[in-house]
C-alpha positions, 0 to 999 in steps of 0.5 A: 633947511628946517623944515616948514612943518612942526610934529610932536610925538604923541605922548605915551598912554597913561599907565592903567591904574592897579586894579582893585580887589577887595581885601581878603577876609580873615574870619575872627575867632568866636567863642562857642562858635566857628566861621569860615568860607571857601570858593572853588577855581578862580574868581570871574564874577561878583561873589565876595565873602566878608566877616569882622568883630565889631563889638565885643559880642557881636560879628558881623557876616556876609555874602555878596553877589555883585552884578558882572564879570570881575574884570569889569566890577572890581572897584565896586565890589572893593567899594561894597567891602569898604561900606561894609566893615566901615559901616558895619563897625559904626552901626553895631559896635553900641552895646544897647543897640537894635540889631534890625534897625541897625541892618535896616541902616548898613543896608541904606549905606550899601545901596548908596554906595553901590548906586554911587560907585556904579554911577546907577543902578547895580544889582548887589544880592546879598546875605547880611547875618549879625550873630551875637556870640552870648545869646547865640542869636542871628539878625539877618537880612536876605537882599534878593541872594539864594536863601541860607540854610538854617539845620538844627534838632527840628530840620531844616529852615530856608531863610528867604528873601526878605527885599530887594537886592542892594544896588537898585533904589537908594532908599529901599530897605530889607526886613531883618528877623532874629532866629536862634541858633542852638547848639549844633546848628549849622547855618550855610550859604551858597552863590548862585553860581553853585546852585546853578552849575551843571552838567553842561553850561550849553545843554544842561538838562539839569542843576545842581540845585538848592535840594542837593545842598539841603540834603547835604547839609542834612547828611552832612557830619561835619562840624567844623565850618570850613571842612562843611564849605569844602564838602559842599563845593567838593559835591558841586564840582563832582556834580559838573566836572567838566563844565566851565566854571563861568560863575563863582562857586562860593560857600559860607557855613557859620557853626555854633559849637557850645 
């Protein structure tokens, strides 16, 4: 006899989407200069570094920092790559353009974006530079990230903060100077992951710190960026060699060579 009872099966789980990384950069070629990044171990955190031609003198640079573990922000960092080139295209590729209302808006698109994919706040620190191959001149704006090292015949600049990280109000904007680049100057960022690593992660008595980077950059006779990124991540690594890398580690040098 049939059975008075009816069961289904349960039906088998979704298969989980393919998670999304953001595209790997491919620095461009620049004449009189040169561009590379570099980041040690694997990627457990937000960092995520970008460069793109976007007109035919200007290049559009940066260093993102997104808020969280990567298994947990992977489709907000791809959305902050994709404001980036898309918008980045759109708002400098005029010939006659103004450079810092230009950052003022990509920086705009950047805050809704993040807001939105994160459906609310998400802090994003960023470093956002547009170098302008002819003049070689850098508009750049430092949403909240650790302050890029400008070296040059006079010393060495910190380029600060100039507003708050991306991701938090939709409509805050971040001033955007211009400084020049002579030749021989060496622009260098860093995460904060390497400015913080240390000797122990628990009992650390002490970091690596920003002061070591200056002095690097300052000692440093490398003249090509991506040999100056392997030097400055070699240094943090010697500095905690057996600490867990709990952070990303990532480095972007930008080099004028004529």
């Amino acid at each position: 006899m049939p059975s008075p009872f009816h069961t289904t099966s349960p039906e088998p789980p979704a298969p989980e989407p393919p998670a999304i990384e953001p595209v790997p950069t491919v620095f461009p070629k620049i004449e009189g200069a040169d561009i590379a990044a570099g980041f040690a171990g694997h990627r457990v955190a937000g960092d995520f570094s970008d460069s793109l031609r976007v007109s035919p003198e200007r290049i559009l640079f940066g260093l993102l920092d997104v808020a969280g573990r990567r298994e947990q922000n992977r489709s907000i960092l791809a959305a902050a790559q994709r404001i980036f080139r898309e918008a980045g295209a759109k708002l400098f590729s005029g010939l006659d353009i103004n450079e810092s209302d230009s950052m003022t808006q990509l920086c705009l698109a950047l805050n809704r974006g993040l807001i939105e994919t994160a459906h609310g706040v998400h802090p994003c620190p960023a470093f956002i530079g547009c170098y302008h191959e002819k003049f070689g001149t850098l508009c750049y704006t430092n949403a909240g990230h650790t302050a890029a090292l400008l070296r040059d015949s006079r010393g060495i600049a910190e380029l600060t903060s100039t507003g708050l990280p991306l991701g938090l109000f939709s409509h805050a904007t971040c001033d955007s100077p211009t400084v020049g680049m002579e030749k021989a100057a060496v622009l260098l960022l860093v995460s904060r992951g390497l400015v913080e690593c240390g000797l122990d992660q628990d009992q650390s008595p002490d970091e690596f710190g920003m002061e070591r980077v200056k002095q690097l950059v300052l000692n440093s006779t490398q003249r090509e960026a991506q040999a100056l990124c392997t030097y400055i991540l070699q240094a943090a690594s010697d500095f905690s060699p057996a600490a867990a890398l709990c952070d990303d580690r990532t480095a972007l040098a930008l080099v004028r060579t004529a």
